[in-house]
ZAMARGU-4260 file (C-alpha; in steps of 0.2 Angstrom, whole numbers, plus 5000, padded with zeros to 4 digits):
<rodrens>
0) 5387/5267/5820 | 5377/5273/5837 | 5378/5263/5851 | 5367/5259/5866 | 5367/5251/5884
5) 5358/5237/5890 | 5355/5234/5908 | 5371/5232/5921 | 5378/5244/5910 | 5383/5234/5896
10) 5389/5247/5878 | 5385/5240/5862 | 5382/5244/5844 | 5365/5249/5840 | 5361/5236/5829
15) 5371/5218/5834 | 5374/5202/5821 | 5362/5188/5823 | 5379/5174/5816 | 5365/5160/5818
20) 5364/5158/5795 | 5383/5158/5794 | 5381/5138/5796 | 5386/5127/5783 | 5375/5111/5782
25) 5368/5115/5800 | 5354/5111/5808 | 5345/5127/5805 | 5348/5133/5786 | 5340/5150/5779
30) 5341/5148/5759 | 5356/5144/5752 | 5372/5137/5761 | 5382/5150/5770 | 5396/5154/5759
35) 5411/5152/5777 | 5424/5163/5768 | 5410/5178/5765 | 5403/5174/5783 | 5419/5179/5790
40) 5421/5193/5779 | 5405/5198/5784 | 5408/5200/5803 | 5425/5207/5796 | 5417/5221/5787
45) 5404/5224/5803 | 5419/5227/5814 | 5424/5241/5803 | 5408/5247/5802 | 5409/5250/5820
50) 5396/5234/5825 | 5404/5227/5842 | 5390/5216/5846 | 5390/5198/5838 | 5377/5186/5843
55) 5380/5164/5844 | 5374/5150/5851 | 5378/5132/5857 | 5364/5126/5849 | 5370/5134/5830
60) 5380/5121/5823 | 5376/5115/5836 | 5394/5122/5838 | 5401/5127/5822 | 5393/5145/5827
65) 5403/5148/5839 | 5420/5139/5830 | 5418/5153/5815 | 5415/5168/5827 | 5428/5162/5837
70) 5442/5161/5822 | 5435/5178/5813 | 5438/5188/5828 | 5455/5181/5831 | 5467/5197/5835
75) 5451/5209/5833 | 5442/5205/5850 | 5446/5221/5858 | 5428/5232/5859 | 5418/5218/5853
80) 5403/5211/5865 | 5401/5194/5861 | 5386/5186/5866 | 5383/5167/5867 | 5369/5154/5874
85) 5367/5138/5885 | 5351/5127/5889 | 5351/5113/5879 | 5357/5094/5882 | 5364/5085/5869
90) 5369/5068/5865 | 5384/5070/5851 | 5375/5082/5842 | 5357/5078/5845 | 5349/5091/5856
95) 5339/5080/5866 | 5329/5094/5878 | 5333/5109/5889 | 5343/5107/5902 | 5346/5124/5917
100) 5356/5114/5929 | 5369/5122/5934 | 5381/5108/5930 | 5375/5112/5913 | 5379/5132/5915
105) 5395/5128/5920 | 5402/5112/5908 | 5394/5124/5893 | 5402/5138/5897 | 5419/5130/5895
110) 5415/5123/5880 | 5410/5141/5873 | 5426/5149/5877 | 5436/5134/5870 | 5425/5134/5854
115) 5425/5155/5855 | 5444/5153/5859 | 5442/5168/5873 | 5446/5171/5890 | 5430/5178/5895
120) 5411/5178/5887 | 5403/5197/5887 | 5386/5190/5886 | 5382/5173/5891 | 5361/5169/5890
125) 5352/5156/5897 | 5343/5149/5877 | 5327/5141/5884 | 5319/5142/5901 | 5320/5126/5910
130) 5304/5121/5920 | 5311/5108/5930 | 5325/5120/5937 | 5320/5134/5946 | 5329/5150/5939
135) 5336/5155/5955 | 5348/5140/5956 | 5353/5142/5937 | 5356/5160/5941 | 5365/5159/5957
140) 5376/5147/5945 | 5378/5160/5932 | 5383/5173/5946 | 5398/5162/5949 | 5405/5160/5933
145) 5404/5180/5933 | 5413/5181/5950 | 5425/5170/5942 | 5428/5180/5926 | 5423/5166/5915
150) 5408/5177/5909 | 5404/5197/5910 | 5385/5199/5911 | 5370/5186/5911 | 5355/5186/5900
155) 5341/5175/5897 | 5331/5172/5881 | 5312/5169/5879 | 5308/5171/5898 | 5291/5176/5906
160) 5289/5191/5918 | 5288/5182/5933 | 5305/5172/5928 | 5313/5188/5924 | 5309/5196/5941
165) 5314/5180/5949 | 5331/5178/5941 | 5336/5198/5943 | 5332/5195/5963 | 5349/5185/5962
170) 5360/5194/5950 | 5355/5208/5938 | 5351/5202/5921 | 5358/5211/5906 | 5346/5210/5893
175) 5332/5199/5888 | 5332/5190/5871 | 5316/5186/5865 | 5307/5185/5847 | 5302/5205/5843
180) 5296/5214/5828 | 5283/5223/5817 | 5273/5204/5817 | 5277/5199/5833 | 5273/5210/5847
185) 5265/5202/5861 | 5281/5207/5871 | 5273/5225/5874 | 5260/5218/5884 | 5270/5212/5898
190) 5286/5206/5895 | 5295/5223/5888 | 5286/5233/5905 | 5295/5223/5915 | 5313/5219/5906
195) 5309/5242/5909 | 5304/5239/5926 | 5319/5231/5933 | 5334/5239/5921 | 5333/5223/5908
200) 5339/5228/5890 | 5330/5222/5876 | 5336/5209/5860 | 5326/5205/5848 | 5332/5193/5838
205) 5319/5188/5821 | 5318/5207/5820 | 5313/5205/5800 | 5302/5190/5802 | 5315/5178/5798
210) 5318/5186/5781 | 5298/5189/5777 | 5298/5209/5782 | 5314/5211/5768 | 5300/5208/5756
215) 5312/5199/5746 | 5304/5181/5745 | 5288/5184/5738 | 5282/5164/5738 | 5284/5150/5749
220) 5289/5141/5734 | 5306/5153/5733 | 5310/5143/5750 | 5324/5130/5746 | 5317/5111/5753
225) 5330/5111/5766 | 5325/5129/5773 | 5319/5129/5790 | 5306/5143/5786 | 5294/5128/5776
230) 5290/5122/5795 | 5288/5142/5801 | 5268/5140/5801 | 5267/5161/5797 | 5276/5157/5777
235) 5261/5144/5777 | 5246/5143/5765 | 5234/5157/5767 | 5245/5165/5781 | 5259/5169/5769
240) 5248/5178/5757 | 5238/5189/5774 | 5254/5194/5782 | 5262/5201/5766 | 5250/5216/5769
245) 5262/5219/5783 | 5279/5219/5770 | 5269/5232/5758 | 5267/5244/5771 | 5284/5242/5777
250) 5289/5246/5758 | 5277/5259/5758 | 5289/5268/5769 | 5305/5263/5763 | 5299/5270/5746
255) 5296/5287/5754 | 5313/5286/5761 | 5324/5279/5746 | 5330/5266/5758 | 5327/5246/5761
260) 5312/5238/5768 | 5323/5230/5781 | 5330/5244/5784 | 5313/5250/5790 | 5308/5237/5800
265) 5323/5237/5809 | 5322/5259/5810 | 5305/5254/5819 | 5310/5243/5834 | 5326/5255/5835
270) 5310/5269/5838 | 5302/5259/5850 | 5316/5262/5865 | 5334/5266/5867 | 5335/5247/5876
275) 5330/5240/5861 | 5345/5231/5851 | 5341/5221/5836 | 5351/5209/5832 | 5346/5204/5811
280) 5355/5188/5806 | 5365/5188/5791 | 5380/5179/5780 | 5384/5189/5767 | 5392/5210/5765
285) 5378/5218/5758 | 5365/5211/5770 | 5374/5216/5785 | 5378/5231/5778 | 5361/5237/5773
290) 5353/5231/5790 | 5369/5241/5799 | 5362/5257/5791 | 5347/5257/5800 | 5356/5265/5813
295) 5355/5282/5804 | 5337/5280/5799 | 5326/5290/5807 | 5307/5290/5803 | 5294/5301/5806
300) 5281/5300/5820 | 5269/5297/5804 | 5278/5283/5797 | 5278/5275/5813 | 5259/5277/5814
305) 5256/5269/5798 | 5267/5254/5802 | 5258/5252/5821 | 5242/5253/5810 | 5246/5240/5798
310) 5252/5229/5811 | 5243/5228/5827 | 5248/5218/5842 | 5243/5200/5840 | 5235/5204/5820
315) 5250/5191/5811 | 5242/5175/5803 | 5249/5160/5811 | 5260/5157/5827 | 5279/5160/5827
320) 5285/5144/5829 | 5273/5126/5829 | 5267/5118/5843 | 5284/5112/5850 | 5292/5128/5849
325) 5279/5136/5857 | 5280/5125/5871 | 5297/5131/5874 | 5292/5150/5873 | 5290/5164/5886
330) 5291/5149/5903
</rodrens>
């Protein structure tokens, strides 16, 4: 495994775990039920691998994420990052909106280090911008925690450029977390320049489209009826069939390399900076295992070519989430 650096110096593996799918009956389910005994040997056989970068979230469960990280990385917590996120407001567990108050920060961030059952969180973002607390106040609450030593570095996730410059003027932010791949790249435009611009590392997390770049679902009708992806408006109708074109040029290249088409897609955002960190989600071994190797894949200036000519900025059919996720997206 190589490894990389975010910003405020923060090591991790080159490629991270997106733990979001290893929910059983959660509120967000990606094909089948998560198997929890192959979930945990999954982040078992990532640790191994040399992966020290494991990515969950209040929201996933909400909070049975963060209760199976938390008991697979029992006694193997040494070298790992572990990365976790606040914003929401919840009543049981119903999220009910986004909450940035730093009342919120503060009560979460106990919660995630019971649930994680560790002494200190690596990697704690803010989930979704709040537009009725200004970012200066959540950050100068997020500051406190790291003065404390109940968290190491802060990130935020889905945050626009004039946010990001705002919050880093109170406390340098690790690494941005926002949606980031061969069919979604509207980052380059502004959002990537500036995370560069003030030392902000970069997370993408959807870097295979939510499973569509692996080429492996070929119809909306493979979706299970519980999947979340049946409400993604880019597997919809006519925009399934147009943003395929996408997944054959991706397997265009893997062909050419004997390798996966996730594999490629994931070798491409790896291309696009050295902080860049991709996070793939996953539940079972061989997943993992095959999106751990892009790592070591290394393609051509060519191939890259061909990929930025198959998917230009802004060419996917379809938005990336519907109307009330967008609502929620680069505040």
């Amino acid at each position: 495994m190589q490894y990389r650096t975010l910003g405020d110096g923060l090591k991790v593996s080159a490629i991270g775990i997106g733990c979001m799918p290893m929910i059983k009956g959660g509120n967000i389910t990606y094909g089948a039920d998560a198997d929890l005994d192959e979930a945990t040997r999954t982040i078992h056989r990532a640790i191994e691998m040399g992966v020290t970068f494991f990515d969950t979230a209040q929201i996933y469960g909400p909070f049975q994420n963060e209760e199976l990280l938390g008991a697979a990385i029992r006694g193997k917590r040494d070298g790992l990052v572990i990365a976790t996120k606040f914003g929401f407001r919840f009543d049981g567990n119903r999220i009910t909106g986004v909450d940035g108050s730093p009342a919120n920060a503060r009560a979460s961030v106990e919660g995630s280090l019971k649930r994680l059952g560790i002494e200190c969180i690596d990697l704690y973002y803010q989930h979704r911008m709040d537009p009725n607390v200004p970012i200066e106040e959540t950050m100068g609450a997020l500051a406190d925690l790291v003065h404390e030593g109940k968290i190491r570095h802060i990130g935020l996730s889905e945050a626009a450029p004039e946010r990001l410059r705002k919050a880093n003027a109170v406390h340098q932010v690790a690494a941005l977390q926002s949606e980031y791949s061969l069919w979604e790249r509207d980052v380059e435009d502004e959002i990537l320049p500036t995370c560069r611009e003030l030392g902000i590392g970069f997370v993408p997390y959807s870097p295979l489209g939510r499973g569509f770049l692996a080429g492996e679902i070929t119809s909306f009708d493979q979706l299970p009826a519980n999947d979340w992806r049946r409400a993604d408006p880019r597997w919809q109708g006519d925009n399934f069939a147009a943003n395929f074109k996408v997944v054959e040029a991706v397997q265009a290249v893997a062909a050419k390399h004997g390798v996966s088409a996730a594999q490629v897609a994931l070798a491409w955002l790896l291309a696009q900076g050295d902080d860049v960190v991709p996070i793939p989600g996953t539940k079972r071994r061989v997943t993992m295992e095959d999106s751990a190797a892009a790592a070591e894949l290394a393609l051509t200036a060519e191939d890259i070519a061909a990929l930025d000519a198959a998917s230009p900025r802004g060419a996917t059919a379809g938005p990336r989430y519907g109307e009330a996720g967008m609502r929620m997206v680069r505040i």
